[in-house]
DORO-8952 format. One record per atom (N, C-alpha, C, CB): x, y, z; residue in three letters. Coordinates in pm, 1 decimal, decimal comma. Atoms other than C-alpha are relative to their C-alpha. Last residue first. Glycine has a CB too. Layout:
N
<<X Y Z> 'ALA'> ...
% end
This chain:
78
<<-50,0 102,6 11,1> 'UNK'> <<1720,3 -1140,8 970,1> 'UNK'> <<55,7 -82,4 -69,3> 'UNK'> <<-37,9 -30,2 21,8> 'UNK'> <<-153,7 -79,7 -12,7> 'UNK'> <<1437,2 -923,9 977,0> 'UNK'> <<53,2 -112,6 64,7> 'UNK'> <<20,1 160,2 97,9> 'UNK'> <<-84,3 86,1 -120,4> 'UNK'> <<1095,1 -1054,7 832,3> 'UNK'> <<137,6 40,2 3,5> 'UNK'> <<3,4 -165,3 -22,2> 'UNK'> <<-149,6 6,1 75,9> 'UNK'> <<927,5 -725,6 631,4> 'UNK'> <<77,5 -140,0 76,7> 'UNK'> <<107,6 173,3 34,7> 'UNK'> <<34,7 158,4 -4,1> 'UNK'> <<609,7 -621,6 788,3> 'UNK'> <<117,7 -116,8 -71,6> 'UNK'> <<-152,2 -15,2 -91,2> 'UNK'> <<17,5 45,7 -138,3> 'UNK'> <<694,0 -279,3 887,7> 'UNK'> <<-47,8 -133,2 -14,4> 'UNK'> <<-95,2 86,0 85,5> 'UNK'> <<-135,9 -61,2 -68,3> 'UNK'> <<920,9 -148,4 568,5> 'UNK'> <<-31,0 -85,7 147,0> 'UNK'> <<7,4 209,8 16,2> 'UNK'> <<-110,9 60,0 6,3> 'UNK'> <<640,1 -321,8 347,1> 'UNK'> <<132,7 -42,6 91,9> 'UNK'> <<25,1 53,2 -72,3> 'UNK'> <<-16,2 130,0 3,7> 'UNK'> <<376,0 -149,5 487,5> 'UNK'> <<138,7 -105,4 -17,4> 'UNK'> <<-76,7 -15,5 -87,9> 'UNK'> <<8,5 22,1 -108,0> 'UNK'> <<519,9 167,2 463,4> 'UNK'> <<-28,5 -99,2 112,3> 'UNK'> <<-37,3 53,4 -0,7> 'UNK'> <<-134,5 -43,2 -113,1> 'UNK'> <<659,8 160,4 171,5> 'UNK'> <<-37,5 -46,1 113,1> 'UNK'> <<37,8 162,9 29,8> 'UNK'> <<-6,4 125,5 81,4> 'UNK'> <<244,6 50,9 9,4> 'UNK'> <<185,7 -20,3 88,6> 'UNK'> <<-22,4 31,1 -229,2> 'UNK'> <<98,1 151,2 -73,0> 'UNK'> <<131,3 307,2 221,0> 'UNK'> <<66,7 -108,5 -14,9> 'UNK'> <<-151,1 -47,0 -71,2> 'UNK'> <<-63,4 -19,1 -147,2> 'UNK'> <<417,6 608,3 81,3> 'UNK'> <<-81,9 -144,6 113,5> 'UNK'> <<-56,3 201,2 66,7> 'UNK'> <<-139,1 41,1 -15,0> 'UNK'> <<355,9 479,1 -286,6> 'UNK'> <<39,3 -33,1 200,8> 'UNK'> <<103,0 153,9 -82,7> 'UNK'> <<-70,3 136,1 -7,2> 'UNK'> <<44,3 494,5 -245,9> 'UNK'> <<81,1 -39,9 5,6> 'UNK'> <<-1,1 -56,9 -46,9> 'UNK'> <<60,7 79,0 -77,9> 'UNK'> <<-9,1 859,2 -142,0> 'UNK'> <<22,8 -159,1 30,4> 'UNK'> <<-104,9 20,0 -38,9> 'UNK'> <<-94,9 4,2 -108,9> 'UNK'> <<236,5 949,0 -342,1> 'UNK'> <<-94,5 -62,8 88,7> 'UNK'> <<67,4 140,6 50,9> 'UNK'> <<-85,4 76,0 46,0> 'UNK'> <<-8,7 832,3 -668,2> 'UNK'> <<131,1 -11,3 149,7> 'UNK'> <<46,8 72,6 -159,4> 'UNK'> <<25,7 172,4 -78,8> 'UNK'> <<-275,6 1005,9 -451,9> 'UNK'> <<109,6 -111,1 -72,6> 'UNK'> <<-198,0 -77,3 -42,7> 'UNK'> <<-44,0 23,9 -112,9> 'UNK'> <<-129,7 1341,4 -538,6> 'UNK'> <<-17,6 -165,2 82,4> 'UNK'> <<-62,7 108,6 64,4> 'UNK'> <<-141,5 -14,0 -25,9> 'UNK'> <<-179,8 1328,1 -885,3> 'UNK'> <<15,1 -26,7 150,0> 'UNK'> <<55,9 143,8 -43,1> 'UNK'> <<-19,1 159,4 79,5> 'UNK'> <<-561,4 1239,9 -860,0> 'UNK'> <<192,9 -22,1 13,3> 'UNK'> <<-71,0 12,3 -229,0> 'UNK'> <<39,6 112,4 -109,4> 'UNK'> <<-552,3 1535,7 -648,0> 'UNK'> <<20,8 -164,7 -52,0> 'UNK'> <<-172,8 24,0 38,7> 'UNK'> <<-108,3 39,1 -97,9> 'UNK'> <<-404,3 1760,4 -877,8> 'UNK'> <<-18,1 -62,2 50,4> 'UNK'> <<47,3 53,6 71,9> 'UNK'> <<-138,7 3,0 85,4> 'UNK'> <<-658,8 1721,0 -1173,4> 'UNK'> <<127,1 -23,0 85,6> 'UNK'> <<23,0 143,2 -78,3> 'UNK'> <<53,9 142,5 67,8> 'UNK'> <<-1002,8 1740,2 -928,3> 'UNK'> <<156,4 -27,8 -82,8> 'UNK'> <<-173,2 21,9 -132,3> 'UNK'> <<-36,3 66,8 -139,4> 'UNK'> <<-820,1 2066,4 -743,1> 'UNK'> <<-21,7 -184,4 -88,2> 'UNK'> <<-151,9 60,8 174,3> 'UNK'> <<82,2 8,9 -101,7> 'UNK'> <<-817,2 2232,3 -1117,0> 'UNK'> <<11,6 -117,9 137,3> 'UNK'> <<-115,8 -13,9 -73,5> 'UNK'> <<48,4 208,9 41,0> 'UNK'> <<-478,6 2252,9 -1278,9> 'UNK'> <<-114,3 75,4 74,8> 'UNK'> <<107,4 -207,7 96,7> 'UNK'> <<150,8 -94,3 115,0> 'UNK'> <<-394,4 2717,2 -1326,7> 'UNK'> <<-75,6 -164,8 -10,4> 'UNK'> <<71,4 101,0 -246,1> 'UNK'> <<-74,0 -22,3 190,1> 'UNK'> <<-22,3 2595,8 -1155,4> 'UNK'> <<-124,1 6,3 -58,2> 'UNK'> <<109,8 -153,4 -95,5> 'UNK'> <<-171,9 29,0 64,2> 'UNK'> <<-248,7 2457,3 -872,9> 'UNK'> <<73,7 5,7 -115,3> 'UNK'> <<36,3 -107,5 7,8> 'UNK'> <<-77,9 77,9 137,2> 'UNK'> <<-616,9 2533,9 -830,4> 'UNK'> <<118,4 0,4 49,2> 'UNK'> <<2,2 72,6 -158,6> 'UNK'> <<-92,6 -89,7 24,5> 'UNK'> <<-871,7 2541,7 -524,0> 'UNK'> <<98,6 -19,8 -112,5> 'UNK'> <<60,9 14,9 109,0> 'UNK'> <<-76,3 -105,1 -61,4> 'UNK'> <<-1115,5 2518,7 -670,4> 'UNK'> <<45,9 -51,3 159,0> 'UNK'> <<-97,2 141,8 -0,1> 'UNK'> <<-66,6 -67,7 129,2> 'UNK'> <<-1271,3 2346,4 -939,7> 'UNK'> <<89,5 17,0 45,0> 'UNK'> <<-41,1 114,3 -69,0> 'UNK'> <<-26,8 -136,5 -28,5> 'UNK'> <<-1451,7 2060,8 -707,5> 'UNK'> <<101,0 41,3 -121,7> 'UNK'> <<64,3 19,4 155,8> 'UNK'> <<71,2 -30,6 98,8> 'UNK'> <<-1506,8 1707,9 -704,4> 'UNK'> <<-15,0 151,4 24,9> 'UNK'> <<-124,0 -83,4 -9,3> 'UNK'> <<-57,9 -85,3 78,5> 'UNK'> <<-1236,1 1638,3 -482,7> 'UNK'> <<-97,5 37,0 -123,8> 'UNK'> <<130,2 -58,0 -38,5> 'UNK'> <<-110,8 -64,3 -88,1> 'UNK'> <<-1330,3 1512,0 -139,1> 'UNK'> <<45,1 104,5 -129,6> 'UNK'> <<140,7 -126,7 69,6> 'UNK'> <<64,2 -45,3 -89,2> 'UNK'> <<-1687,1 1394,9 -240,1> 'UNK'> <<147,9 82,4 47,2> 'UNK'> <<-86,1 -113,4 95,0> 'UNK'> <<-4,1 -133,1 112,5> 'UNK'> <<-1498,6 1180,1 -500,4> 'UNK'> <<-74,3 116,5 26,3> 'UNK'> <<-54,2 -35,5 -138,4> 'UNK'> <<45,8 -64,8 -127,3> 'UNK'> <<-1410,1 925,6 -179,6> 'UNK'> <<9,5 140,3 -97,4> 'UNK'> <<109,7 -19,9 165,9> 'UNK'> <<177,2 22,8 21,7> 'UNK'> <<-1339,8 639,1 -469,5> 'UNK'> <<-23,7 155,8 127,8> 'UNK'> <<-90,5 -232,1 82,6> 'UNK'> <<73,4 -35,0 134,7> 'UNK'> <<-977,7 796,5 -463,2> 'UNK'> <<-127,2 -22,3 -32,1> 'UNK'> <<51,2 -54,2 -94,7> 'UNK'> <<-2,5 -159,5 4,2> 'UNK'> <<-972,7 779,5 -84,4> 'UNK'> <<-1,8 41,9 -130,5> 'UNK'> <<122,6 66,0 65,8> 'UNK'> <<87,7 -90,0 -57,3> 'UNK'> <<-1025,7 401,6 -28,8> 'UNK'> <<-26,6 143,6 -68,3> 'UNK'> <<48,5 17,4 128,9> 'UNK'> <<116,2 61,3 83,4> 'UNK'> <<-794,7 214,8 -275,8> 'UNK'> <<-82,8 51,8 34,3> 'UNK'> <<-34,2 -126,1 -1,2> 'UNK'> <<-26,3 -59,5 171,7> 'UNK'> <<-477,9 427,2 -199,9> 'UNK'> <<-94,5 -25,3 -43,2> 'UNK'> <<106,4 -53,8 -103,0> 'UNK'> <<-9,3 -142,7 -4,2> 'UNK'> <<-618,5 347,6 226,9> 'UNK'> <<36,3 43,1 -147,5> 'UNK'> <<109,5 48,9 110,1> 'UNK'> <<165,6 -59,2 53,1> 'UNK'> <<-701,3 26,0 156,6> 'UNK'> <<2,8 126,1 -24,6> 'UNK'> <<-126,1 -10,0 105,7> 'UNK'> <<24,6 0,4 144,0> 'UNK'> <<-344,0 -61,7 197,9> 'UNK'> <<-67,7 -2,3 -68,2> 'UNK'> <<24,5 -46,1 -45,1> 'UNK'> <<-46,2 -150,7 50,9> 'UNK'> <<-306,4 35,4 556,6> 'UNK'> <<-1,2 14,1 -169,7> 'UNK'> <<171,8 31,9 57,8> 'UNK'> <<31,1 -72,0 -1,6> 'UNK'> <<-449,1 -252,1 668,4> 'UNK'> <<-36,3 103,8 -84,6> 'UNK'> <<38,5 0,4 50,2> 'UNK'> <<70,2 63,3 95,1> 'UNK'> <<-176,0 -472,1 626,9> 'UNK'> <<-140,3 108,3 -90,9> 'UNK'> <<-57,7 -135,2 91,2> 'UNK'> <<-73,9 -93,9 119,1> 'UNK'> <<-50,7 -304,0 872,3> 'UNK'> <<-6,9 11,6 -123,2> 'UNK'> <<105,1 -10,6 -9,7> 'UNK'> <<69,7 -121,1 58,7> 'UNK'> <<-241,1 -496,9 1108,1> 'UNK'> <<29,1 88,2 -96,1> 'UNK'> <<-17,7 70,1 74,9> 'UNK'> <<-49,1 -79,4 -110,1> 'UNK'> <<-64,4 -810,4 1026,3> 'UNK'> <<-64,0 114,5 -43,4> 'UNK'> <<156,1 11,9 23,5> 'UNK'> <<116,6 -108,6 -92,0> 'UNK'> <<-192,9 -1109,7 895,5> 'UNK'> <<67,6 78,2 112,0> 'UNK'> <<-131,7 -92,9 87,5> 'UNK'> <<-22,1 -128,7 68,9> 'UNK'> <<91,3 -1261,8 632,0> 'UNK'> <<-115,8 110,1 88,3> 'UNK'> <<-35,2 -21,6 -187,9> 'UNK'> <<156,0 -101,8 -13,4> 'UNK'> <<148,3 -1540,8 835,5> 'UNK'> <<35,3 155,4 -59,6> 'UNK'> <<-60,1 25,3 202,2> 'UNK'> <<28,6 -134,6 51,5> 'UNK'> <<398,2 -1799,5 727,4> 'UNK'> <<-84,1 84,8 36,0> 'UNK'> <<-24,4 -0,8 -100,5> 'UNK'> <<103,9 -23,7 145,4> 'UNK'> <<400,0 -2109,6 962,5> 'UNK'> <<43,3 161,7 -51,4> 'UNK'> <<-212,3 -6,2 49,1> 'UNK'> <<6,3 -120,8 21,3> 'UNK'> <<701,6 -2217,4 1233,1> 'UNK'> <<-58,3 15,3 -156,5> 'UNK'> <<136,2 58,8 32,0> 'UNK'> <<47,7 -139,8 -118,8> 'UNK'> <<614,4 -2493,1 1372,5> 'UNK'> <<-0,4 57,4 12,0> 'UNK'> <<3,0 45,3 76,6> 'UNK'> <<115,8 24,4 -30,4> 'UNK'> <<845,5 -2715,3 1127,8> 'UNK'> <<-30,1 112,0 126,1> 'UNK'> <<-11,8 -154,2 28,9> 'UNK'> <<-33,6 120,6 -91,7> 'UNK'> <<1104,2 -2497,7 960,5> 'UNK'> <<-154,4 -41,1 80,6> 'UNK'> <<137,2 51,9 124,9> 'UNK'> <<-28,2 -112,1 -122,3> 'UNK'> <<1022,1 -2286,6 654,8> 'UNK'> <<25,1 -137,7 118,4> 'UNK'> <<-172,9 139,7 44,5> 'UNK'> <<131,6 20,1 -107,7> 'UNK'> <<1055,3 -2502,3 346,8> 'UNK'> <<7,5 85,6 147,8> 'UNK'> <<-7,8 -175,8 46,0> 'UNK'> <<121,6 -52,2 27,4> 'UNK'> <<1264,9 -2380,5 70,0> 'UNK'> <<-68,2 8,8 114,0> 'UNK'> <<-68,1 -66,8 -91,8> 'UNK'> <<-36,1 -122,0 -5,1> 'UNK'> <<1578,6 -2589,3 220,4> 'UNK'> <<-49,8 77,3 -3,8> 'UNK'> <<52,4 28,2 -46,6> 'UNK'> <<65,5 -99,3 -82,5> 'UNK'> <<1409,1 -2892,7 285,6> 'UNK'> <<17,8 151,8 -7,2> 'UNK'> <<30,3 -31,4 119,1> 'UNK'> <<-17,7 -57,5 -5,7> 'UNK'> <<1575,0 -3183,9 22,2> 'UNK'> <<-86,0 168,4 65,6> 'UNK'> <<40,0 -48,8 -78,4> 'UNK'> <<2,2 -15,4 -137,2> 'UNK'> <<1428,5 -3454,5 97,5> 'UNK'> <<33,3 123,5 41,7> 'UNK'> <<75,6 -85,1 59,9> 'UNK'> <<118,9 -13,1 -107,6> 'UNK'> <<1313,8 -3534,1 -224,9> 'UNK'> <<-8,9 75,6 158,5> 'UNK'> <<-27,5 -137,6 27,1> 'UNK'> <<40,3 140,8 -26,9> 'UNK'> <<1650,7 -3434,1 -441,1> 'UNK'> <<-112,1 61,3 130,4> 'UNK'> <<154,4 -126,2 51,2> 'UNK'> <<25,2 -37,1 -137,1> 'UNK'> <<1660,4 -3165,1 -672,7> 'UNK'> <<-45,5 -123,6 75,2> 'UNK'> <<-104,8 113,3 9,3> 'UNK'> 
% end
């Protein structure tokens, strides 16, 4: 690879920035499972699970859909 070679490099004056509010949004999978005030409980159940058992389940979509969502809106197009 020769020295001069620039290709990799973004062009001058134009920097990377990864700070965008959206960013954000990816506390939210990390937030709401510590928030055990929401599901420490029996009831209500699902298929005979207790609420504590489904919930944990449910936050797996949860992330997924943040983590998407992010992505989808911070994404460089082009």
């Amino acid at each position: 690879m020769a020295a001069n070679d620039t290709s990799q490099e973004s062009p001058p004056g134009e920097r990377r920035s990864d700070r965008s509010p959206w960013n954000w949004l990816l506390v939210v999978p990390v937030v709401v499972p510590l928030l055990t005030l929401l599901f420490n409980k029996d009831e209500p159940r699902l298929a005979g699970f207790p609420a504590f058992y489904w919930m944990q389940f449910a936050f797996i979509p949860l992330g997924v859909l943040c983590t998407v969502l992010v992505y989808r809106m911070t994404r460089k197009r082009g």
